[in-house]
Structures are given as C-alpha cells and as structure tokens.
C-alpha positions as CSV (number, residue, x, y, z in Angstrom):
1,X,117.7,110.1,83.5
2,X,116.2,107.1,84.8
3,X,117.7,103.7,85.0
4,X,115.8,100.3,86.0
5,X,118.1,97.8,87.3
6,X,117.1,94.1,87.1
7,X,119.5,91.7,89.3
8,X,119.4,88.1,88.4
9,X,123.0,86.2,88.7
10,X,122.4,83.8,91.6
11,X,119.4,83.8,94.4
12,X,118.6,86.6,94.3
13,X,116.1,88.8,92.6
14,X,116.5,92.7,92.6
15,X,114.7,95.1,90.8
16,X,115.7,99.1,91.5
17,X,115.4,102.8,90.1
18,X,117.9,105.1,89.7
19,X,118.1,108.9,88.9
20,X,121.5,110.0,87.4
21,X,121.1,113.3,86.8
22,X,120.1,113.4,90.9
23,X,122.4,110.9,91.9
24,X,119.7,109.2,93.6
25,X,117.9,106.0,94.2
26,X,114.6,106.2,93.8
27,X,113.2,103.0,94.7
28,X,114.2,99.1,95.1
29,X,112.6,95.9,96.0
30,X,114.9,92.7,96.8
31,X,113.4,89.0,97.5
32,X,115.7,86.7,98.7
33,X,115.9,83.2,97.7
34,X,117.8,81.5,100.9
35,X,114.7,79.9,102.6
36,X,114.1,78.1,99.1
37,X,117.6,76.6,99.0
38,X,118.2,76.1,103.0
39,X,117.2,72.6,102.6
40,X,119.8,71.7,99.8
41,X,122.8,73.4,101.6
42,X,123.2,75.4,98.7
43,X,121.6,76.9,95.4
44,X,120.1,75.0,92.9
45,X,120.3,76.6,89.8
46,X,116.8,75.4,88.5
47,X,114.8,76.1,91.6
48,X,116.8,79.8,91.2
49,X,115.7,80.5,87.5
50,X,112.1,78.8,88.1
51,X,112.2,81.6,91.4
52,X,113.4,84.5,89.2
53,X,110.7,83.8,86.4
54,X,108.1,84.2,89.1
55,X,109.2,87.6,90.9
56,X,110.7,89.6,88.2
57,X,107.5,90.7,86.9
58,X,105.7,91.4,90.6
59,X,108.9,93.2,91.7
60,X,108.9,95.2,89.0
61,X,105.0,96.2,89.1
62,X,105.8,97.2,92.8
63,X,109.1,99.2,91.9
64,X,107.1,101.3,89.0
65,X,103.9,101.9,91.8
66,X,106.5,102.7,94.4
67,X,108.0,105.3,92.4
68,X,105.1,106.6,90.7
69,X,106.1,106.1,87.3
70,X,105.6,104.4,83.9
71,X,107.6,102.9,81.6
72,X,107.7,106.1,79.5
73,X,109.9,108.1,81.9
74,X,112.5,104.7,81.9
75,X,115.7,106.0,79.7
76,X,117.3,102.7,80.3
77,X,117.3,99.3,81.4
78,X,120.4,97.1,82.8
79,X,120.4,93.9,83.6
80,X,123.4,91.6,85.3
81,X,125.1,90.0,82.0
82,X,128.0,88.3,83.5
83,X,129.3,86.3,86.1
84,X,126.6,84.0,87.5
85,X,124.3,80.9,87.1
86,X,123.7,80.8,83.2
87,X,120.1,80.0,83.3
88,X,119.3,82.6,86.1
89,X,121.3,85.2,84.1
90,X,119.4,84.6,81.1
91,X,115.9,84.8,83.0
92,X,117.1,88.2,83.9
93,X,118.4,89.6,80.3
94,X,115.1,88.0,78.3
95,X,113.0,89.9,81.1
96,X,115.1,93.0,80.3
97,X,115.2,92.5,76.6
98,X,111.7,91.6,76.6
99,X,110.7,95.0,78.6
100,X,112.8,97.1,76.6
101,X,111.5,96.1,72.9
102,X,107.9,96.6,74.1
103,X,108.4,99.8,75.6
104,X,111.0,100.7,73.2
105,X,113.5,101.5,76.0
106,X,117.5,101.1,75.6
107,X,118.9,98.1,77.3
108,X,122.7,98.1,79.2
109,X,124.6,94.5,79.8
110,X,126.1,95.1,82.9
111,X,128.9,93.2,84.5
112,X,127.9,91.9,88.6
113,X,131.6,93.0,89.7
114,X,131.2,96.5,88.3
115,X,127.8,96.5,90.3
116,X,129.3,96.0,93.3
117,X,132.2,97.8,93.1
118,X,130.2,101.1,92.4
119,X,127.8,100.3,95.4
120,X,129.3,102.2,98.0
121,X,127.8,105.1,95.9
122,X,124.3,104.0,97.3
123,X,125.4,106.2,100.2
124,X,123.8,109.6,99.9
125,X,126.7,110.9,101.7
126,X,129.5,109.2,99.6
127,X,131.8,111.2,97.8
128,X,134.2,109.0,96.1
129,X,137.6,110.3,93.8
130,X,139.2,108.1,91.5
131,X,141.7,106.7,91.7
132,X,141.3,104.4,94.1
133,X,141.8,100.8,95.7
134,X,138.7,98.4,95.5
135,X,138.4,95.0,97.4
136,X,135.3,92.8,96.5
137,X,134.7,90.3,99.1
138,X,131.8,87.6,98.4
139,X,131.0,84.0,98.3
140,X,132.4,83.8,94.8
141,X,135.2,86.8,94.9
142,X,138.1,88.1,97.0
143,X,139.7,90.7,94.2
144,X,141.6,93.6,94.7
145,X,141.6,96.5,91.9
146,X,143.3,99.7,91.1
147,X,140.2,101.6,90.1
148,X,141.6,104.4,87.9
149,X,138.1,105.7,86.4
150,X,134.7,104.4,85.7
151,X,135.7,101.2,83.5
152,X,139.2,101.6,84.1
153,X,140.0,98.4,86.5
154,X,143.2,97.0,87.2
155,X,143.5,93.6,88.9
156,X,146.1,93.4,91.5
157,X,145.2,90.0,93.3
158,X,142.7,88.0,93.9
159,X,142.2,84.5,95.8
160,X,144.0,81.3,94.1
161,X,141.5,78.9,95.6
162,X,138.4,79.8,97.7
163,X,136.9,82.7,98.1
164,X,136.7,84.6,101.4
165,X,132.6,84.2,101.5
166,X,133.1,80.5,100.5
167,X,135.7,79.9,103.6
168,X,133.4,81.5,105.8
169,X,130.2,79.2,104.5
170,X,132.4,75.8,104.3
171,X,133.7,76.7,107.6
172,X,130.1,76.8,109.1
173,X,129.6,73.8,107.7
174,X,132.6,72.0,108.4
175,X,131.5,72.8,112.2
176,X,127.8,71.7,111.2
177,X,126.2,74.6,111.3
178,X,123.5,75.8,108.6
179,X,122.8,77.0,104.9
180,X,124.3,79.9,104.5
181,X,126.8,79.6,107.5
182,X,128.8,82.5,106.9
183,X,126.6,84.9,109.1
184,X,126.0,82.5,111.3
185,X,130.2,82.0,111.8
186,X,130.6,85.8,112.6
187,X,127.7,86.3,114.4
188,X,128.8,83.0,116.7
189,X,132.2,84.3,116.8
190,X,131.1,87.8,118.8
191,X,130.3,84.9,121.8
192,X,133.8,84.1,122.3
193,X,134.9,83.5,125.6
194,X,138.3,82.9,124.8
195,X,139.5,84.6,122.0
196,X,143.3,83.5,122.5
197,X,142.6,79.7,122.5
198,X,143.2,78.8,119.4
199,X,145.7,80.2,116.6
200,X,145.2,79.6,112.6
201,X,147.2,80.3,110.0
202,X,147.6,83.4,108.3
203,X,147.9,82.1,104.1
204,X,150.0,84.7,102.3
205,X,149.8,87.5,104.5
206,X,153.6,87.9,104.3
207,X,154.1,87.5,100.9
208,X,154.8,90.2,98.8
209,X,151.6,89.1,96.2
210,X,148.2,90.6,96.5
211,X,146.9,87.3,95.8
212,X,144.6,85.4,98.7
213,X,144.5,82.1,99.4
214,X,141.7,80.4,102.2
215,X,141.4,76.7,101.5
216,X,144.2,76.6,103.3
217,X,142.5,77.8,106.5
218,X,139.7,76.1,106.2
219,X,141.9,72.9,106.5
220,X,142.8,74.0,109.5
221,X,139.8,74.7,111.0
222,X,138.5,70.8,110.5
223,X,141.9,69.5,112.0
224,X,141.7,71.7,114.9
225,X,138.3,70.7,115.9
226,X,138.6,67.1,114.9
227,X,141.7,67.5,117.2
228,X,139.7,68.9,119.8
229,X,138.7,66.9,123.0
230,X,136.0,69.9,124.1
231,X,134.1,70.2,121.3
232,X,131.4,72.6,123.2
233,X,129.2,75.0,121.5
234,X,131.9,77.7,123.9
235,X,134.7,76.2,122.0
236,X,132.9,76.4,118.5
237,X,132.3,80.1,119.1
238,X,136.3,80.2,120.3
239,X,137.0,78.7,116.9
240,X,134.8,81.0,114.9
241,X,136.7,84.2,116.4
242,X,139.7,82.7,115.4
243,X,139.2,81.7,112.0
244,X,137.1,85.2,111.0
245,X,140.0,86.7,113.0
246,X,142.9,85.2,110.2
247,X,140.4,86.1,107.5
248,X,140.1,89.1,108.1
249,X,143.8,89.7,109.4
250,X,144.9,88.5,105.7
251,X,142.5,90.7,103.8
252,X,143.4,93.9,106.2
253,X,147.3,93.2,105.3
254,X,146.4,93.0,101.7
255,X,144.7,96.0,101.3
256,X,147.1,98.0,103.4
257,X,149.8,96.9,100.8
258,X,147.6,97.9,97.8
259,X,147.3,100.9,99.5
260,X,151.4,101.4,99.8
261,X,152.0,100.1,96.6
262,X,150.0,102.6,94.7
263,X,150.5,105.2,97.0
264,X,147.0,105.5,97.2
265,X,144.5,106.6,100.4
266,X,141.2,105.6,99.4
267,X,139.8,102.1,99.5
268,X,136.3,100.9,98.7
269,X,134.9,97.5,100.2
270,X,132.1,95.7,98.7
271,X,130.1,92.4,98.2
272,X,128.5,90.4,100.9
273,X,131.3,89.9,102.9
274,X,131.7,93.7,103.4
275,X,128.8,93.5,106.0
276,X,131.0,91.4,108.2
277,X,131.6,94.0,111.0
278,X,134.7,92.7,112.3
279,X,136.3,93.6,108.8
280,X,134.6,97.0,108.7
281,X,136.1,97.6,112.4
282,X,139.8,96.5,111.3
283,X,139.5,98.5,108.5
284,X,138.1,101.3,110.1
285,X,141.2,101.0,112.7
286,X,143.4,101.0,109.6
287,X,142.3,103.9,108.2
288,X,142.6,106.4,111.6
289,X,146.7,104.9,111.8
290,X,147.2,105.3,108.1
291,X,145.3,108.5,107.4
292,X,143.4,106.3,104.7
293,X,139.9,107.1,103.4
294,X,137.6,103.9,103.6
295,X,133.9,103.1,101.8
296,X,131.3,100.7,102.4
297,X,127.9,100.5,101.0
298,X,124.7,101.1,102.8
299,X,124.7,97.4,104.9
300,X,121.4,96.7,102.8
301,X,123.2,96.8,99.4
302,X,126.1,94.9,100.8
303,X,124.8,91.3,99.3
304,X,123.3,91.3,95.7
305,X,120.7,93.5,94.9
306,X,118.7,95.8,92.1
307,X,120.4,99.3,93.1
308,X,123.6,98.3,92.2
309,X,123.3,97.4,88.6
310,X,120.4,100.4,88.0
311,X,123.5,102.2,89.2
312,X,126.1,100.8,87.1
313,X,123.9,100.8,83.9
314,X,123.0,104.4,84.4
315,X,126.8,105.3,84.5
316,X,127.2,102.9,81.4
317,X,124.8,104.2,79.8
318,X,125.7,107.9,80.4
319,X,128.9,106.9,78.4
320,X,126.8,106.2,75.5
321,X,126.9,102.0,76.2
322,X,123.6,100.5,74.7
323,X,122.8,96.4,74.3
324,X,119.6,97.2,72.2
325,X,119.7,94.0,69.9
326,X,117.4,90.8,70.9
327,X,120.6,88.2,71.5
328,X,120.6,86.7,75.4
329,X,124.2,87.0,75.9
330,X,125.3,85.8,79.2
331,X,127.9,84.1,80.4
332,X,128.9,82.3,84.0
333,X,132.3,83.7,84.0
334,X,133.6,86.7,83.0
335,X,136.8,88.7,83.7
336,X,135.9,92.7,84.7
C-alpha cells in the first residue's frame, strides 16, 4: 500500500512515499524555506503559502520519477490538516484534494503532532511497543504523552508559555544572533570555555507537574548578559552552554518522571528540537542508569518533513480513515 505524504503547515514543503505493507520509505524530497524568511527574522505566512504553491507540484514530479511510479499504484494521499499557518495548510490540502479527485485516489487529514510523534519509525531499525512515553519538542510544542496505541494519546504536560524551540530561537536573538538562532545557540554553546560561569534557573523542574515553563529562562538570559561587564563572543558561548544546559536539564527531569509515573521504559523524542545533541546525549545517559528504552528519528526527519505524514496517513488510512469529500478543512490550532 502506497501512501504520498504532502507536508505543508509552516516553511516547509515535504513531499514523501511510503510503503505499509513493507514498512518502508520509498522516497522523499524536502525544500526548505529559511533562506526566504532569514531577512524577516521569522516566517511570513504569505511569502510561505506563495512558496508552497510553487514547489508542491515540482516536488511531487521528482518524488513519483524517483520512485518510478504513477499515480495509479498511489492507494492514498495525506496531507498535514492541523496545526499550522492557515493559508499554508490550505495550499497543502487543495493540492492534495485536487490530486486525489483527478486520479481518483483516497485522501487522509492528518494531524502535524501525530506526524511527528510516529517519526522515529523512519528508522529502518526501529522497533517500537506501545505503550509508551512521547515528548515533542519544536519551535511551537514541548508536550509530553502517554501513547497507549496508534491514536490513543494522553497528554501529561506540556509548556504554559514558550515553547522549548521558541526559547532557544528568542534566546539567539536576545544575544543578536540570526534567523533561526536555535542551531546556532547549541552549536555556539559546544565552544564553551567555561561551562560553570554562569547558572540559570531551572522553571518547574521540581514540581510535581509535567508541565514546562521557559519564558521564564529566557528572562534570565537577557538580565544576565545585560548584567554582564564582558560581553565577549567567549562569554556568549559560556551563556549558550548554560541556558541549553537548564533546557535541557528541565526536559530530562520531566521525562524521567513520566517515565516513573507510568511505570513505563520506553520514551520516543521527536520534532526539531530532538536533533539538539546535547538532549539526545542526556537522554541517552538516562536511559543506561534507568534501564529505559529511548527513540529518535533519523536526524533528517527530525524538523518538518513529507515522511512523516506519508507515514502517519498510511497507518490512518490502514484503520479505514478516509477525507475523500472536496471541503479544505484546516485549522491553525488543534488539540491531538
């Protein structure tokens, strides 16, 4: 059963086939909007949609070459429903739609989280069981589920404020770095020379909630370098270290609670902050002192991309799930 995946929500635009009945991705194609949007400090929702309109249908040309296909051997078409920019969203379900009633193809609405909390099944060698504990870490999210089955997701906390992925990009540009900062932060943060100079706050690590909160952090970060008499590019990357360093620390303590709480030993980690290898390494030294099983996606399917919703919307679609009317129904927000 083949599934094509069409990835629309924010900036950028996936396109991606995937093979249920052999587990397997069979080809993707990802561009990247972040050189379009560099110059704003952020996405602009117009220049996004116009972007999406123009590489949908040239993605998707290279996807069905690469794979040596047609349309005929498509079962199934997903498409990212909900959350994300409204007008990108709907660029993405028309194109579906539009695809689907010409080739007379099923079509699957399928929600972004979802995609990325199945991702770590882009791994050819990942084996998952259910239950288990999910955290989704991105620009927009910082969630933790009980994940009981396929469509069986039970919040347990998520951030009150700003997102892990949004701390880490108002950070960078709090310190005046560039669009999109949070790569830059952790990548400037492994040039510490002095990881013990500074000490941030730790926001609800000790409470006994699984809910996150960074904008407190982030506070913290402009007073201490406002505060700071030295403010070298040496004591920037001393600050980075220590503000990924309490990030991560928090979401580490969090998820070892989950863990406890639900007596549970396997966690998945996904979204775009999931790259971030100081998180993968604290999580990694977790699991060998706790016995705990942990997952990550392939790094490239970390951020947004095609793979994941093919993937989803195959599984959805293997339940018997089917969108096949003409209605564009999107929406920006939109509970798992």
């Amino acid at each position: 059963m083949l599934t094509l995946g069409i990835e629309s929500s924010c900036d950028e635009t996936g396109i991606a086939l995937y093979d249920f009945s052999k587990k397997k991705l069979i080809a993707d194609a990802l561009y990247s909007q972040i050189s379009l949007h560099k110059d704003y400090g952020g996405v602009v929702p117009e220049l996004a949609s116009r972007e999406h309109i123009a590489k949908l249908n040239v993605l998707t040309k290279e996807i069905i070459s690469k794979a040596k296909v047609s349309f005929a051997d498509i079962d199934c078409i997903a498409y990212t429903a909900m959350p994300g920019l409204v007008g990108a969203l709907m660029v993405g379900a028309t194109f579906a739609k539009t695809l689907g009633f010409v080739h007379d193809i099923d079509t699957v609405a399928v929600h972004h989280l979802e995609g990325h909390l199945l991702s770590p099944l882009l791994d050819d060698n990942s084996s998952i069981e259910y239950p288990f504990i999910a955290l989704l870490v991105s620009g927009g999210h910082t969630q933790l589920f009980e994940v009981r089955k396929f469509g069986d997701y039970q919040l347990l906390g998520e951030s009150i404020d700003d997102a892990v992925g949004e701390a880490f990009d108002k950070t960078a540009k709090l310190l005046g770095m560039s669009y999109p900062g949070g790569v830059e932060v952790a990548n400037l943060a492994e040039k510490a020379s002095d990881i013990t100079r500074y000490y941030l706050p730790r926001p609800m690590k000790n409470k006994t909630s699984l809910d996150f909160s960074f904008s407190g952090l982030k506070t913290a970060v402009l007073n201490t370098w406002y505060n700071e008499s030295e403010q070298t590019q040496e004591n920037k990357a001393n600050l980075c270290y220590a503000f990924q360093e309490a990030a991560i620390d928090v979401l580490v303590t969090k998820c070892d609670k989950a863990l406890g709480a639900t007596k549970n030993k396997r966690l998945v980690v996904s979204g775009g902050v999931s790259a971030n290898k100081f998180l993968r390494n604290k999580l990694n030294n977790l699991s060998q002192k706790k016995n705990y099983q942990i997952f990550f996606p392939p790094m490239k399917y970390c951020t947004d991309n095609g793979a994941m919703i093919a993937l989803a919307g195959a599984y959805r679609y293997n339940q018997g799930f089917k969108d096949n009317n003409l209605e564009i129904n999107v929406k920006a927000r939109a509970a798992i």
